[in-house]
C-alpha positions in Angstrom: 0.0 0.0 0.0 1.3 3.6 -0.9 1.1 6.6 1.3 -1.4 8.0 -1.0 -3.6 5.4 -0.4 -6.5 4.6 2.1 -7.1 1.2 3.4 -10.4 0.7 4.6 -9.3 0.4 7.9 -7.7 3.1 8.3 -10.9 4.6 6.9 -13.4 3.2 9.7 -10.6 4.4 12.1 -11.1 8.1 10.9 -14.7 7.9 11.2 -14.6 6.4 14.9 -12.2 8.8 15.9 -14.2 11.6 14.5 -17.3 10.1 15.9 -18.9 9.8 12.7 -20.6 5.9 13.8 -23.6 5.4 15.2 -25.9 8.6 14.6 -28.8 9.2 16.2 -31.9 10.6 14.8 -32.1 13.1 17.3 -28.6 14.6 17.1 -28.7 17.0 14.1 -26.4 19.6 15.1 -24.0 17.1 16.4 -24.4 15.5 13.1 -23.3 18.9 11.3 -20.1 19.1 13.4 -19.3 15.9 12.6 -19.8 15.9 8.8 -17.4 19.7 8.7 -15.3 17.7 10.5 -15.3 15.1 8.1 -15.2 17.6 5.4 -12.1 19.2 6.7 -10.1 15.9 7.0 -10.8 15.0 3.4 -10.6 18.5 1.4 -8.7 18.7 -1.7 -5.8 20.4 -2.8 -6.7 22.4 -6.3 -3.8 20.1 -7.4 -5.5 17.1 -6.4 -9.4 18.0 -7.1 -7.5 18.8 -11.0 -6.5 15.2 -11.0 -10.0 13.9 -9.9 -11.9 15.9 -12.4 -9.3 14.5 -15.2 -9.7 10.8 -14.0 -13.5 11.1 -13.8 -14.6 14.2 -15.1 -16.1 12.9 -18.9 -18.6 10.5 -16.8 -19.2 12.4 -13.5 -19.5 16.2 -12.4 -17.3 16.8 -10.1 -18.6 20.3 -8.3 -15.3 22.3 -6.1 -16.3 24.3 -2.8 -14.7 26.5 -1.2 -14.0 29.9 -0.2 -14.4 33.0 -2.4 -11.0 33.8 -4.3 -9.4 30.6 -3.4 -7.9 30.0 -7.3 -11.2 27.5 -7.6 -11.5 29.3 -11.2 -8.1 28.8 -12.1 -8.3 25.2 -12.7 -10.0 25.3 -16.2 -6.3 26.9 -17.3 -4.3 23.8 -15.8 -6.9 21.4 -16.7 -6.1 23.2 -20.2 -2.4 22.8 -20.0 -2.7 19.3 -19.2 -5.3 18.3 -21.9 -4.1 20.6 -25.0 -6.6 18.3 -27.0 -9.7 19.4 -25.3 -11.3 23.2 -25.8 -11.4 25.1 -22.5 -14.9 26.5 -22.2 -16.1 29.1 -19.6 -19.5 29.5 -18.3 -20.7 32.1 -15.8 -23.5 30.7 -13.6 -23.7 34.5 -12.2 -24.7 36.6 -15.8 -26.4 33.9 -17.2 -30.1 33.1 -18.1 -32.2 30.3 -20.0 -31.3 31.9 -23.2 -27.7 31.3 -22.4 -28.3 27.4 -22.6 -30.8 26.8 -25.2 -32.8 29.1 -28.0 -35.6 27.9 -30.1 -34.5 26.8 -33.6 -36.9 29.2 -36.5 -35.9 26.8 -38.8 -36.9 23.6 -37.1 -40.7 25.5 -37.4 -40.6 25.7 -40.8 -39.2 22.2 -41.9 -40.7 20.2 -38.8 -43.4 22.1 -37.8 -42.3 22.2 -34.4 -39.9 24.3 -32.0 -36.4 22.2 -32.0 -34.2 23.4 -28.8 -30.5 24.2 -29.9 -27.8 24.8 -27.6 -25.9 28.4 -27.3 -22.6 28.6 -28.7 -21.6 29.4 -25.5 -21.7 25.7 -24.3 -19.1 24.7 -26.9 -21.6 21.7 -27.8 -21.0 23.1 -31.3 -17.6 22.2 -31.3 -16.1 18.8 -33.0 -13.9 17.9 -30.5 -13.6 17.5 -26.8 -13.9 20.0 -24.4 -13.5 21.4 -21.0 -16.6 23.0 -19.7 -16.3 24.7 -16.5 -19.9 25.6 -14.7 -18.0 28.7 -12.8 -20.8 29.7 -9.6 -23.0 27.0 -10.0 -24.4 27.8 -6.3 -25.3 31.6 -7.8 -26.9 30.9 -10.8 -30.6 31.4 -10.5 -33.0 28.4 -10.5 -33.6 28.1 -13.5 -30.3 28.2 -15.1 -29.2 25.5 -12.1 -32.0 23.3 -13.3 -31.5 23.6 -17.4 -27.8 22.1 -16.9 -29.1 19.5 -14.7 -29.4 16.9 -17.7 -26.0 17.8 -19.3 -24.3 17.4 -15.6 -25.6 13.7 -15.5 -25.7 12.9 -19.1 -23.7 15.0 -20.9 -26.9 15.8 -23.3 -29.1 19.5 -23.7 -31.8 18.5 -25.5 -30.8 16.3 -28.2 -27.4 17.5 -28.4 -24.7 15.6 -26.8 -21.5 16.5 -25.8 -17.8 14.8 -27.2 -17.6 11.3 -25.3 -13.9 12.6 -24.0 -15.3 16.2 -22.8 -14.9 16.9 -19.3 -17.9 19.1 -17.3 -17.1 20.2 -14.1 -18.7 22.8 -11.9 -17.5 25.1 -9.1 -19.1 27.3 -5.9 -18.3 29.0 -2.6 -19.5 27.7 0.6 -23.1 28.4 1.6 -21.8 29.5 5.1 -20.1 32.4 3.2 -23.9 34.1 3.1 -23.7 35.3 -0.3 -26.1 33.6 -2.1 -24.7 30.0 -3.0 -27.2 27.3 -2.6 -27.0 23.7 -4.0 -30.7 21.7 -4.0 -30.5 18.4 -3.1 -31.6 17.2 -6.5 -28.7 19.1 -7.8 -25.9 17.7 -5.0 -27.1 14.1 -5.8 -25.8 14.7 -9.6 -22.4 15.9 -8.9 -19.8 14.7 -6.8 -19.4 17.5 -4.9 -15.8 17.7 -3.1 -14.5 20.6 -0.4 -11.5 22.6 -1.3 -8.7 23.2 1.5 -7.9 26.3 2.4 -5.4 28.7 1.0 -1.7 27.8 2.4 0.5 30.8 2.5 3.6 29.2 1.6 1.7 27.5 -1.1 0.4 30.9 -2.1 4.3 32.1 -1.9 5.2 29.7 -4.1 2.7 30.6 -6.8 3.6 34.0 -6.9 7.6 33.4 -7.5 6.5 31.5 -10.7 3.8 34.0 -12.2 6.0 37.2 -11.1 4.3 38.8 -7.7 5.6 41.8 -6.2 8.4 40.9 -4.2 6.8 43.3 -1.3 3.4 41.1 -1.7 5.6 38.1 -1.5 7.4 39.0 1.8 4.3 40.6 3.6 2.3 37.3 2.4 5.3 35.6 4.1 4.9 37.7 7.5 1.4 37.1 8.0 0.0 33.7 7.2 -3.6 35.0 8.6 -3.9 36.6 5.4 -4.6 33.1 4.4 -7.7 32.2 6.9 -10.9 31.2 6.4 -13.8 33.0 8.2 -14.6 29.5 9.7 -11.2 30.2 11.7 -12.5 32.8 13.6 -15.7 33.6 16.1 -14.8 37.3 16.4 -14.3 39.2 12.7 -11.8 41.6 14.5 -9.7 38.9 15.5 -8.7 38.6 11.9 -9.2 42.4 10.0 -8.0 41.5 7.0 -10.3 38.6 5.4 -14.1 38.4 4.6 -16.3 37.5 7.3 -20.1 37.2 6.9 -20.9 38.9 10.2 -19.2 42.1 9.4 -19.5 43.8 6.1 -16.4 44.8 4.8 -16.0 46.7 1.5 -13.0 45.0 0.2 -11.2 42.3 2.1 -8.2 40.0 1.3 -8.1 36.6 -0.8 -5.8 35.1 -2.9 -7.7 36.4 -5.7 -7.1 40.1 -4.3 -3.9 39.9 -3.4 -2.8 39.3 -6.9 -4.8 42.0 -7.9 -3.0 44.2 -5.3 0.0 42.8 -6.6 -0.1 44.2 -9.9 -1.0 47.3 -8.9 2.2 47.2 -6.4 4.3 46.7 -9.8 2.9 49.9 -11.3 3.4 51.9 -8.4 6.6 53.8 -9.9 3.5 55.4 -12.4 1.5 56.7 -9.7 2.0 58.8 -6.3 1.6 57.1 -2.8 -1.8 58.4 -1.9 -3.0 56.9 -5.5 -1.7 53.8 -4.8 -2.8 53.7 -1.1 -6.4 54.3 -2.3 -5.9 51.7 -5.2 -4.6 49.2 -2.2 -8.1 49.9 -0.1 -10.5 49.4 -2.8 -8.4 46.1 -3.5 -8.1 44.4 0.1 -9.5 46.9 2.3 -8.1 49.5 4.4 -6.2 47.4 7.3 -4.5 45.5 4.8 -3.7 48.5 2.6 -2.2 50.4 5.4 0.2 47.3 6.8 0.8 46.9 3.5 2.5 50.1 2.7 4.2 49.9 5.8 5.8 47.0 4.4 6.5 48.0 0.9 8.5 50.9 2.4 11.0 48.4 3.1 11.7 48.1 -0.2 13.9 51.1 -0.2 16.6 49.4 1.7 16.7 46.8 -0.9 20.0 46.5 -3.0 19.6 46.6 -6.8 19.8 44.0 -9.1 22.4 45.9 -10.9 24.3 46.0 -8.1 24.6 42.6 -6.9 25.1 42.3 -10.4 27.9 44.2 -11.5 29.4 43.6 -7.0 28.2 41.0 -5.4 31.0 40.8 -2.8 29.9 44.9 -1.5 26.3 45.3 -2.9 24.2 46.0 0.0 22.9 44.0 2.7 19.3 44.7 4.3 19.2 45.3 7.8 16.0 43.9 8.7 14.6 40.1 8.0 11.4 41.7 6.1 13.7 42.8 3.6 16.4 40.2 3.3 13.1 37.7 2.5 12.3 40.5 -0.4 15.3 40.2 -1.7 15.2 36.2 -2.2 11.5 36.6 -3.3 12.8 39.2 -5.8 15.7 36.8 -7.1 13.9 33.6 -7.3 11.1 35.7 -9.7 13.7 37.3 -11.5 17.1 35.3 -12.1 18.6 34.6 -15.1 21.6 32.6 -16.4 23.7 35.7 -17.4 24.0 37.2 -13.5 23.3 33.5 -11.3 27.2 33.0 -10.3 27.0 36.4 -9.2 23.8 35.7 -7.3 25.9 32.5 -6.1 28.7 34.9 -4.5 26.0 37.2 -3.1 24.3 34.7 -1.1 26.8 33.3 1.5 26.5 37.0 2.9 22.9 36.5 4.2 21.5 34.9 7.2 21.0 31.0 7.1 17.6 31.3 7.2 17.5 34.1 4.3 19.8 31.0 2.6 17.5 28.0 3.5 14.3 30.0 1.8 16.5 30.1 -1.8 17.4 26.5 -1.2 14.2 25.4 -1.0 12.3 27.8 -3.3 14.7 26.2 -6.0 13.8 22.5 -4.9 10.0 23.5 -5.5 8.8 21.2 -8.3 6.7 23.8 -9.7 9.9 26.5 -9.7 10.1 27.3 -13.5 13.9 27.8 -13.1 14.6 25.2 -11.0 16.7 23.5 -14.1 18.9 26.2 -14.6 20.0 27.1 -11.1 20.4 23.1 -10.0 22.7 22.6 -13.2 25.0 25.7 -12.5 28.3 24.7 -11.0 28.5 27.3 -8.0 25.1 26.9 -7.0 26.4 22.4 -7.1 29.0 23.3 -4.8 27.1 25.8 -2.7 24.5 23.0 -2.4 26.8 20.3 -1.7 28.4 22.3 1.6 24.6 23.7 2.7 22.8 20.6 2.7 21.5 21.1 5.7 20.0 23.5 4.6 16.8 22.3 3.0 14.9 21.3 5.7 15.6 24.5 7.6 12.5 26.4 6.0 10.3 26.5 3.1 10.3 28.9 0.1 
């Protein structure tokens, strides 16, 4: 048996120890504990829930929960780097209406003397091929629309028109608790295979935003405060956690993963606008404790050594004082080195702290790091690696 898998055992065990056996028809609310409990042991990665919807996704819908801004959206693009024969297809649960899924056919009248149902474009049911439909806030759409794709969820089929055998349908939503308006009838839940979501980790996060090019100041404040990262469900008291939605207190704009990129790219534009521009930008993005600890923190960046000059010196280009900083700096390099300026890079690094070294170590051993072949082939960086070992267990990206 492989770590991955479950035995059934094991399985009983985690139901015993959750208390999860003999129910009682009386104990509802004990019942719900139980099954969030339940829910929590056995959420997905988006990495994982990808691999489920690609192993069952052309005969079962598989529908993802989770919180709002969790990346739940961005699996139709991996799903679509992964399967390059199928047609990614997006659908909007939220802007859509009956006349999104199927019109009445004029022509059908006049040859068959009755209406004939055909499928909007929109649905990709018009292309040859396989495809990749994502139902994106399936738990929004209005009844209607939720009950039109109900046949194409379990069948594949809107009225007499049937999807590719190989195409993959798969459906997404936020978590009812959230109090925004997602609901999933029964009749709906018991055509999908509906799976939970984990929640956002902040290393994880970290680790995403080296590869697609983050603002090293988002990267290192992301680094400093993992609560950015919570879930409502983490906290009774919405001031314990300021930053992040929470359905008891209305907050404007409030902090996800999905809004911290956005804050991100605004951070990278900031040379173009003045500080009280960007500070307002930052507000309307994540809200106004976040935007305020968050300038804070990208004033740091001033004490930040160039490129250039670790570049052209690596041996006397400057040092940060603080650890804020220092981790900026790594964030910075891993986003941003190239083959041309790495030895240099190599010679610069001995001069930070061991932790500042064990973050590049281990940002570099990441098997989603995009550069990860270049830096572990270069011959300083062999030797560096060689005397550091220890190293790589000492912290993560």
């Amino acid at each position: 048996m492989t770590k991955n898998q479950v035995s059934l055992a094991n399985l009983n065990y985690n139901w015993r120890t959750l208390g999860l056996t003999g129910l009682t028809n009386g104990a509802s609310q004990k019942e719900n504990n139980m099954t969030n409990q339940a829910q929590a042991m056995y959420a997905l990665t988006l990495d994982q829930c990808v691999d489920l919807i690609k192993a069952v996704g052309s005969k079962r819908t598989v529908l993802a929960q989770g919180d709002m801004g969790n990346g739940k959206s961005s699996m139709l693009t991996t799903l679509a780097e992964q399967l390059p024969t199928h047609r990614p297809i997006y659908f909007d649960g939220t802007t859509k209406d009956l006349g999104d899924i199927m019109i009445p056919s004029m022509q059908s009248i006049e040859e068959e003397g009755c209406v004939r149902m055909i499928p909007h474009e929109e649905l990709g049911l018009h292309i040859e091929g396989p495809i990749i439909l994502m139902l994106d806030e399936y738990g929004k759409a209005n009844p209607a629309v939720k009950n039109a794709m109900l046949r194409l969820m379990l069948e594949r089929k809107v009225g007499s028109y049937s999807l590719h055998p190989d195409s993959i349908v798969f459906a997404t939503t936020n978590k009812g608790s959230e109090g925004v308006g997602d609901i999933l009838p029964p009749h709906a839940r018991n055509r999908m295979t509906v799976v939970q979501i984990k929640k956002t980790d902040h290393m994880a996060l970290i680790e995403f935003g080296i590869n697609d090019g983050w603002d090293h100041s988002m990267l290192g404040w992301i680094k400093d405060n993992p609560q950015l990262c919570a879930s409502f469900e983490d906290v009774k008291d919405p001031d314990e956690n300021p930053y992040i939605f929470h359905p008891k207190q209305q907050r404007a704009a409030f902090v996800t993963s999905r809004s911290l990129h956005s804050a991100s790219d605004i951070l990278k534009q900031r040379h173009l606008i003045d500080d009280v521009t960007l500070t307002a930008a930052l507000m309307g993005t994540i809200g106004d404790r976040g935007a305020m600890d968050l300038m804070a923190f990208v004033s740091l960046a001033d004490q930040l050594p160039s490129l250039q000059s670790i570049k052209d010196d690596p041996a006397s280009a400057k040092v940060p004082d603080s650890a804020a900083a220092i981790c900026m700096v790594v964030y910075r390099t891993l986003a941003a080195l190239e083959k041309d300026w790495l030895n240099a890079w190599m010679d610069y690094l001995p001069r930070l702290d061991t932790e500042a070294q064990a973050m590049f170590a281990n940002g570099v051993r990441s098997p989603k790091y995009s550069k990860q072949s270049m830096v572990m082939t270069n011959k300083k960086f062999t030797e560096w690696a060689m005397k550091n070992n220890h190293l790589y267990t000492a912290d993560k990206v």
